[in-house]
C-alpha positions, 0 to 999 in steps of 0.5 A: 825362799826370800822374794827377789829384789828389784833392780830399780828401787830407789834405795837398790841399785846394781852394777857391773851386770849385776855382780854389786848391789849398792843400797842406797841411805842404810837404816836398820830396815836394811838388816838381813841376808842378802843372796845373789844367784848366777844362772845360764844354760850349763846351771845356777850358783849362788851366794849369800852376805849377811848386812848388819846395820849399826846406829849412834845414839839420836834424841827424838826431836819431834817430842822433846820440850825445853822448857818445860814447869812443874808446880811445888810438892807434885811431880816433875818429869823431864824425858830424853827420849834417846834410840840408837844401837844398844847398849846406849849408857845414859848420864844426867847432870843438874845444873852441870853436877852430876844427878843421882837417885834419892828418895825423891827423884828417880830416873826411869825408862833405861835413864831416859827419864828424870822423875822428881815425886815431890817438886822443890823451888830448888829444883828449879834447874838446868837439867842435861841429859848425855847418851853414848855407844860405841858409834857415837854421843849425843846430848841435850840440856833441859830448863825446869821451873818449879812454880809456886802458887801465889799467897796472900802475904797477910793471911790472917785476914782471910779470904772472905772480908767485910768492911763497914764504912760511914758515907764519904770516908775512904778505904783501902782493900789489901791484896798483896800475894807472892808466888812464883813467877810473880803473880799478876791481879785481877779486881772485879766488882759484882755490878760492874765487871773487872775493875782494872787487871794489873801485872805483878809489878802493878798496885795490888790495891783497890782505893777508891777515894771518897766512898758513896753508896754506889761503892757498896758491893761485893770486890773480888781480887783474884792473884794468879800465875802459870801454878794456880790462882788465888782469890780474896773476897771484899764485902763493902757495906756502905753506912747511909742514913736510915730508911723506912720501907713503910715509909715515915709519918703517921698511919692508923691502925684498928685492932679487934680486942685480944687480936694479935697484933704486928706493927712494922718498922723495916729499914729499906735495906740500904743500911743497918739501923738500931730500932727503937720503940715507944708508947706515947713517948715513954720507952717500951722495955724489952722484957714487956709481957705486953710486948714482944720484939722481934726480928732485931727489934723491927717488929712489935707484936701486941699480944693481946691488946686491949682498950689500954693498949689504945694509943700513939706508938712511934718506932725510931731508926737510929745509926751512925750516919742518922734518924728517921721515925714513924708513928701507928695511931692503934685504935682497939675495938671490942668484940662481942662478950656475954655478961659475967653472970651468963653461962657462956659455955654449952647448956643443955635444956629441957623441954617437953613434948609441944612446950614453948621453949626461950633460948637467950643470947645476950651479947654485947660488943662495939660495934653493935654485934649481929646475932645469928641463929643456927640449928644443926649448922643451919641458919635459921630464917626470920621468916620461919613461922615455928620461931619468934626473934625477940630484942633483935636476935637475943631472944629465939622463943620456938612456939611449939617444941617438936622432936625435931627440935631435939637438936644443937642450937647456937647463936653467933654475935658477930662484928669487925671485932670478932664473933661469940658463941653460945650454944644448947643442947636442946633436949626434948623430952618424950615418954618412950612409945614402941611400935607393935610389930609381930606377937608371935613369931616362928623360927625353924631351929638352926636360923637366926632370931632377929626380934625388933623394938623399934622406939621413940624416947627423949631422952635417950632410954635404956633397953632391956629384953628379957625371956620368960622374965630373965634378962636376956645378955649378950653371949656368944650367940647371943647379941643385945641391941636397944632396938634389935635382939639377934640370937644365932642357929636358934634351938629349942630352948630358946623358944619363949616369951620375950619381952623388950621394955623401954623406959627413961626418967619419964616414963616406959613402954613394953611389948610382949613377943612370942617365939616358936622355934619348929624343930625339924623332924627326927627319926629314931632308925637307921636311914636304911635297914634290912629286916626278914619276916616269915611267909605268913607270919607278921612283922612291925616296922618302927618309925618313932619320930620327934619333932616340933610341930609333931610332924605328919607321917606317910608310910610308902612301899616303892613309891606308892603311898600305904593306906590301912587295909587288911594286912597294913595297920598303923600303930603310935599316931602311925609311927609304927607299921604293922603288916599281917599275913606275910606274903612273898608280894609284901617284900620290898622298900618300905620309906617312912617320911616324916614332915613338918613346917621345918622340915621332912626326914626319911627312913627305909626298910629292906623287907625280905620275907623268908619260905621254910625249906621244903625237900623235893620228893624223889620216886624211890627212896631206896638205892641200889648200887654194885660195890666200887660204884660211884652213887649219887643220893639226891636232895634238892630243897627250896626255900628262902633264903637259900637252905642249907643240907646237911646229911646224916648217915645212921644216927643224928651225927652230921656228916662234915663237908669235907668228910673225904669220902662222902661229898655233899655237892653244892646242889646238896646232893650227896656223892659216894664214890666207891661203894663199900 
């Protein structure tokens, strides 16, 4: 049920005690079903009126735009946003005639909407829109403007231009641009902000009217209206009269020999300039193998100079608004040589063993090079009494050559100019000498043999190791050393007598180095075995061993060592065990335990001494028994191992364990059930 009304609202008021409503401003919110109910004390009745609220077209004025621009070739949209009861016909007109759908405009959104996909400067138009229903119509113009952005009119200058122009001349920088509307200008310059701001119907041009340096700058005329904005770029280089940074006059130069050498003439920037150069004053040529030129001819490299290249040499800076020059006095000094008939290169030398020994360095240079002597990369000191210095460096005379001084020496001749260097190798020649060390060395099988022949020598010498006079080479277990022979998880072949000889071209050395390999002990049994005697017979347990050194046997029963008596007797250097005269105390483990330096090994020996069978007697051997009897014969025997029974009935043939009739218990006894 609908919520009642309420007399008292502003928009509803009731009159004549309630029989009429009046709904005051009708919007489309009044719509609906109305019902009016009368009530009093005999009943209710009621009535309903359905409202239906109609409207004429109207344009939403809040958001509509007049005027409204667009830019060439992007889209353009007008609206006319109409409401109103439907249905609401929409027409447009441009400029008065009627507007229909091609291939670029399109009108949308139930006509409210005119889009133009790719915008034309005859667009530019008045557009209207008219809507219309059946309560009413309504209609709207619009003003479009297509704009185009501004242009330069001479495009084949560019956006980016230079200008190259001589102090005190004049010029003129062209920006001249159409467009819709109009463009208006802006020149800037780079150090000096905006330079004046024009409008369209202004000069496009900036004149300046006598040029000096201070116009050199970058320009930027920038051409804009509502579309979009232009710009074009001036570079104006302003031609002064050339100018050094080193500045002008004269400058002297010292230069080492073959040193490579720069000389600069560098315009200070503020124009460009041709550069020229010359040697006491005759032109230096471009294709010189002397001299090279570069970075645009404001360098002058000396490739390797020498005393000729000594000498005055000028550059000349050279352009349209004048000259400057400057001159280098090049002086070239010499650096330290070695005489051509000197072996300037490493030399190597011999000396032996406490000899005195003269190195020379005889080098020459301007200024007086200093020499210097250097052992090892070590300086060696004047006051070194092992050391003579001889006509002021260029003689080391060494008083008395030591091992020691089996090392590189070198001089270096030094001054302003550069340095040289000669170097030796000095070699001190020593027959080879071994320390002794171990003759005899032992090994157990299975370690490593590590054999040394630790040497003194001079020159270096070569090594040999041999075995039983073979030589010894590197293998798999094998690795050969000059001071060190090392051979893996010795064995037996490898014991020997081995010999490392040194020797060099002036003599040699030997030692001699015996090697024992001990073999661990061998047992040729079983580790554990079972062996059976006789009661009173006799028995040999075999321990052969092998092993090097022979290795020591000691024979035990449980853990108590056996010694020879009168039933235990050793045989084979006790290799062997005899026992004598079985008794059942004999029986038991017996361990036999061989040792050596390299190493024990064990065998055992279950002894388990065996007793004939013997039948215990009974006291009658003849038995009675009724027929259908059960009869039970007896024969119980002992003996070890355990015997076995076997009865015979009447003749020797056995009777079978599992004959049906005759049972021989596990006792031995034999059952007979049902005598017959």
């Amino acid at each position: 049920t609908a919520p009642p009304l309420t007399p008292d609202s502003r928009r509803l008021v009731t009159r004549s005690d309630g029989q009429e409503l009046e709904i005051v401003s009708v919007g489309p919110e009044s719509q609906g079903v109305y019902r009016c109910e009368a009530v009093n004390g005999a009943g209710r009745d009621s009535a309903e009126v359905r409202l239906t609220v109609v409207e004429a077209p109207s344009i939403d004025e809040a958001n509509l735009v007049y005027d409204m621009r667009g830019r060439v070739d992007k889209p353009a949209v007008v609206e006319c946003p109409v409401r109103g009861t439907p249905p609401i016909a929409i027409t447009w007109k441009r400029n008065r005639m009627p507007l229909n759908e091609s291939a670029r405009i399109r009108i949308e959104n139930n006509g409210q909407r005119v889009t133009i996909l790719r915008s034309e400067v005859s667009d530019t138009a008045e557009y209207s829109c008219t809507a219309e229903n059946r309560f009413g119509r309504i209609s709207r113009s619009f003003n479009l403007m297509i704009m185009v952005p501004p242009t330069f009119v001479d495009a084949s200058i560019g956006p980016y231009v230079l200008h190259r122009v001589v102090e005190n001349s004049s010029l003129v920088l062209d920006c001249t641009a159409t467009g819709i509307p109009a463009p208006n200008y802006l020149w800037t310059r780079n150090s000096g902000g905006i330079i004046s701001s024009t409008l369209a119907a202004g000069a496009p041009a900036a004149n300046p009217a006598l040029i000096g340096s201070g116009h050199a700058d970058n320009y930027t005329c920038a051409a804009h209206n509502a579309a979009a904005r232009v710009s074009r770029y001036f570079k104006l280089v302003v031609i002064t009269p050339p100018a050094l940074v080193e500045g002008s006059g004269l400058v002297r130069v010292t230069v080492r020999e073959h040193e490579f050498t720069r000389l600069r003439c560098t315009p200070d920037g503020s124009s460009r300039a041709n550069v020229i150069w010359f040697k006491d004053d005759q032109p230096i040529p471009s294709t010189s193998e002397i001299y090279r030129l570069t970075d645009s001819d404001e360098t002058l490299m000396i490739i390797s100079p020498t005393r000729d290249e000594s000498g005055a040499f000028q550059c000349q800076l050279i352009n349209e608004a004048g000259s400057v020059s400057k001159t280098y006095q090049v002086i070239v000094q010499v650096a330290p040589r070695f005489p051509r008939d000197f072996i300037a290169g490493p030399e190597t030398k011999s000396h032996r063993l406490n000899d005195a020994a003269e190195l020379d360095c005889p080098a020459q240079g301007n200024p007086e090079p200093r020499i210097t002597w250097i052992k090892n990369g070590i300086r060696l000191s004047v006051d070194d009494p092992r050391y003579q210095f001889l006509e002021n460096g260029r003689r080391l005379r060494i008083r008395q050559v030591s091992l020691d001084d089996a090392s590189t020496f070198s001089c270096e001749a030094s001054n302003m100019a550069g340095e040289v260097t000669k170097t030796y190798d000095l070699q001190v020649v020593m027959r080879p000498s071994i320390r002794r060390g171990l003759e005899l060395v032992r090994i157990v099988e299975g370690e490593d043999i590590r054999l040394r022949c630790d040497f003194k020598a001079s020159p270096t010498p070569i090594t040999v190791w041999k075995k039983d006079g073979r030589q010894v080479a590197s293998d798999g277990r094998v690795q050969v050393r000059p001071e060190t022979l090392i051979i893996s998880r010795a064995n037996d072949s490898d014991a020997g007598v081995y010999t490392c000889e040194v020797r060099n071209n002036i003599g040699s050395d030997m030692i001699r180095i015996e090697v024992v390999v001990q073999i661990k002990p061998r047992i040729n049994a079983r580790p554990y075995q079972i062996v059976q005697a006789k009661l009173n017979y006799q028995i040999e347990l075999d321990c052969s061993v092998t092993g090097d050194p022979r290795p020591t046997i000691v024979w035990k029963k449980g853990t108590m060592p056996i010694e020879e008596s009168a039933n235990y007797r050793f045989n084979l250097e006790r290799q062997r065990l005899l026992i004598t005269n079985l008794e059942a105390s004999h029986a038991g483990l017996y361990t036999c335990e061989a040792t050596n330096p390299a190493g024990v090994a064990f065998a055992q020996f279950q002894l388990k001494i065996m007793v004939e069978p013997k039948i215990r007697e009974v006291p009658s051997v003849v038995k009675q028994a009724f027929a259908n009897q059960d009869v039970t014969l007896e024969c119980q025997a002992t003996g070890d191992p355990v015997p076995l029974i076997t009865w015979q009935k009447n003749a020797p043939a056995e009777i079978p364990r599992n004959d049906p009739y005759y049972r021989t218990l596990d006792s031995g006894n034999l059952h007979i059930p049902y005598v017959r």
